[in-house]
N, C-alpha and C positions, 0 to 999 in steps of 0.2 A: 816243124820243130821236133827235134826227138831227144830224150834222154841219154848222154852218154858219158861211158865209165874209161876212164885211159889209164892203163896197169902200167906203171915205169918202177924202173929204181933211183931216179932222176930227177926230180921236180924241176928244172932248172929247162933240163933237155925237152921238158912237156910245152915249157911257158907257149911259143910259138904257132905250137898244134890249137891250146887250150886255146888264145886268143881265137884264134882264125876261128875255130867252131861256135865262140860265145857271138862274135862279130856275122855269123850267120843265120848264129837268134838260137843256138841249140843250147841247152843247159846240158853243163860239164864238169865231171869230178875225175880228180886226178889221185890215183891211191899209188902209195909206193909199198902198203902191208902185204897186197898179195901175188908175194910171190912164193916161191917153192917150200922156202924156210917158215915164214910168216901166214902163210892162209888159214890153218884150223886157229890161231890165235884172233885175226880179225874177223872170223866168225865169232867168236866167243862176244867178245867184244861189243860187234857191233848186230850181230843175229842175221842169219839168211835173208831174211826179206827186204833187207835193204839192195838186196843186187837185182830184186824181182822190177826195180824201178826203173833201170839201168839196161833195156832190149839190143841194145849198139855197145861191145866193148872193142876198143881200140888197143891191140900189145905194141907197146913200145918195141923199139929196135935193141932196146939195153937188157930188153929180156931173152934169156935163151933160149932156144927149139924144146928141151927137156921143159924149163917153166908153162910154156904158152900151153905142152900136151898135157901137164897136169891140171894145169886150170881147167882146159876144153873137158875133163872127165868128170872134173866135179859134177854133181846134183846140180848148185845152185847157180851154175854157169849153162846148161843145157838146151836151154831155152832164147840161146843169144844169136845176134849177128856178127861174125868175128871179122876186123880188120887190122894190121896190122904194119906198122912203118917198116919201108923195106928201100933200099937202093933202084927197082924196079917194078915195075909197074904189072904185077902175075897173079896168077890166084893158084896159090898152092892148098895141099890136102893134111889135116894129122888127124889121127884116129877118124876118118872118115868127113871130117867138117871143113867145109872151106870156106878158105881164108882168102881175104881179097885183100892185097896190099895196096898202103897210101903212099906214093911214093916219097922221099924225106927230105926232096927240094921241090914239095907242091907248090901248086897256088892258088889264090883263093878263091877265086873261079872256077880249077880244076876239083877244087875240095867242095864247091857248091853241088856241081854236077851231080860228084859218086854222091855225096849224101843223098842227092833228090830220088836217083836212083833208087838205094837202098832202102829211104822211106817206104816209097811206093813199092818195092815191092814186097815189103812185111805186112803192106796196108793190102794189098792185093793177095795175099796168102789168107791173110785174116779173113776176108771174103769171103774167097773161097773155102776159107774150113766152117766157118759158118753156116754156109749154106749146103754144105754135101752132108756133114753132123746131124744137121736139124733134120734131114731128111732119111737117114738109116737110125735103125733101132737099134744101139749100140751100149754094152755092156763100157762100166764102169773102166775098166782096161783098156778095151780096144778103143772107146774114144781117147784114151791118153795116146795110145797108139797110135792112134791116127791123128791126133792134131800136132801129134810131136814130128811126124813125118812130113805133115803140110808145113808145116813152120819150117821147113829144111829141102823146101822143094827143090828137084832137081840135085842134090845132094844123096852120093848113097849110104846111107846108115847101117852102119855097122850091126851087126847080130847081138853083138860084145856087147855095145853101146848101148841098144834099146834094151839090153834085161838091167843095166845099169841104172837107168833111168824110168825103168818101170817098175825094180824091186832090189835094186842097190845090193844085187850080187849078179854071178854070172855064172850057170852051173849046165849041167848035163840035160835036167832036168828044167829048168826054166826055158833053156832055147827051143827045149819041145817043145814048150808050153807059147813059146811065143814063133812059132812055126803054125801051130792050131790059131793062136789068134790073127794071126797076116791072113791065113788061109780064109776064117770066119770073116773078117773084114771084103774082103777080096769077092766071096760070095755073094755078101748084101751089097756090094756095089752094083753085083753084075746082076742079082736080082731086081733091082731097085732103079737102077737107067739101064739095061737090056745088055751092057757090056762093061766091062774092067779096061778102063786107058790108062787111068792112075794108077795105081799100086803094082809097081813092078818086081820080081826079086831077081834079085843081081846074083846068081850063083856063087858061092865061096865067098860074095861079100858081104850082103846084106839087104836093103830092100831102100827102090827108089822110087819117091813119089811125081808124079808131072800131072802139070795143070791141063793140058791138052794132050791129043798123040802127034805132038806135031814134031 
């Protein structure tokens, strides 16, 4: 069972998704506040840590491309698994995070599936950050660093994005700083099991984590 958040402008257009996910045993909230217009006010509101509940957000079809990329940059969204209703069946990319589409005449079989899927493999990343963490001697940063990378396995991370989510600006300055920490990470790996298979940097994009070198 996992927690999930479904961003519409729509309540109506949700009912169908919302069933099918309760009917699978997942608790589901349905917000129509955040979108583009709306989201510093339903922070006020309702306070950040009500989204830290919510690991799975689902964007509606009735949100737009601009919506969906401003939500993915917030803080308080960072930390998600993004899905999103679509006509087809793809995994596209915005600011670097991708998005798996549900397609918008599922079924609930097929919606069983991708769930089971997705569970496992944030329960499988958890794992694994757990136990590579516990085992390097890591500064207060570079663990944010690095679990915010494993939490996004396989996904490459933007340069932009991680000074975003590690000090909520993005400067000349900060991507150096976080150039020295990929680099410091990247060493106690390879200090620590005899080689670096994870931590990759993607020239010109950003840096991608993988659980194997397979």
């Amino acid at each position: 069972m996992a927690n999930i958040l479904i961003l519409s402008k729509n309540f109506e257009t949700e009912r169908p998704m919302e069933q099918a996910l309760q009917l699978l045993g997942h608790e589901v909230f349905c917000s129509v506040s955040l979108t583009l217009n709306n989201y510093e006010k339903f922070l006020e509101q309702s306070g950040s840590d009500f989204l830290k509940y919510f690991p799975i957000v689902i964007f509606s079809e009735t949100l737009s491309d601009d919506e969906v990329a401003y939500a993915i940059q917030k803080t308080a969204f960072q930390r998600k698994y993004f899905m999103r209703k679509s006509d087809q069946m793809i995994k596209q990319q915005i600011h670097g995070r991708e998005i798996l589409n549900i397609q918008t005449n599922f079924t609930l079989e097929g919606l069983r599936l991708l769930l089971e899927e997705v569970v496992k493999s944030k329960e499988m990343s958890s794992e694994v950050s757990t136990d590579i963490i516990s085992d390097l001697n890591l500064s207060k940063t570079e663990r944010k660093t690095l679990d915010y990378l494993i939490e996004n396995e396989g996904v490459v991370v933007e340069r932009k994005l991680l000074c975003t989510v590690l000090w909520n600006e993005v400067s000349a300055s900060r991507l150096s700083e976080l150039s020295n920490i990929t680099t410091r990470i990247k060493y106690k790996l390879k200090n620590k099991f005899g080689e670096n298979i994870h931590l990759q940097t993607v020239w010109g994009k950003g840096y991608l984590w993988k659980n194997s070198d397979d």
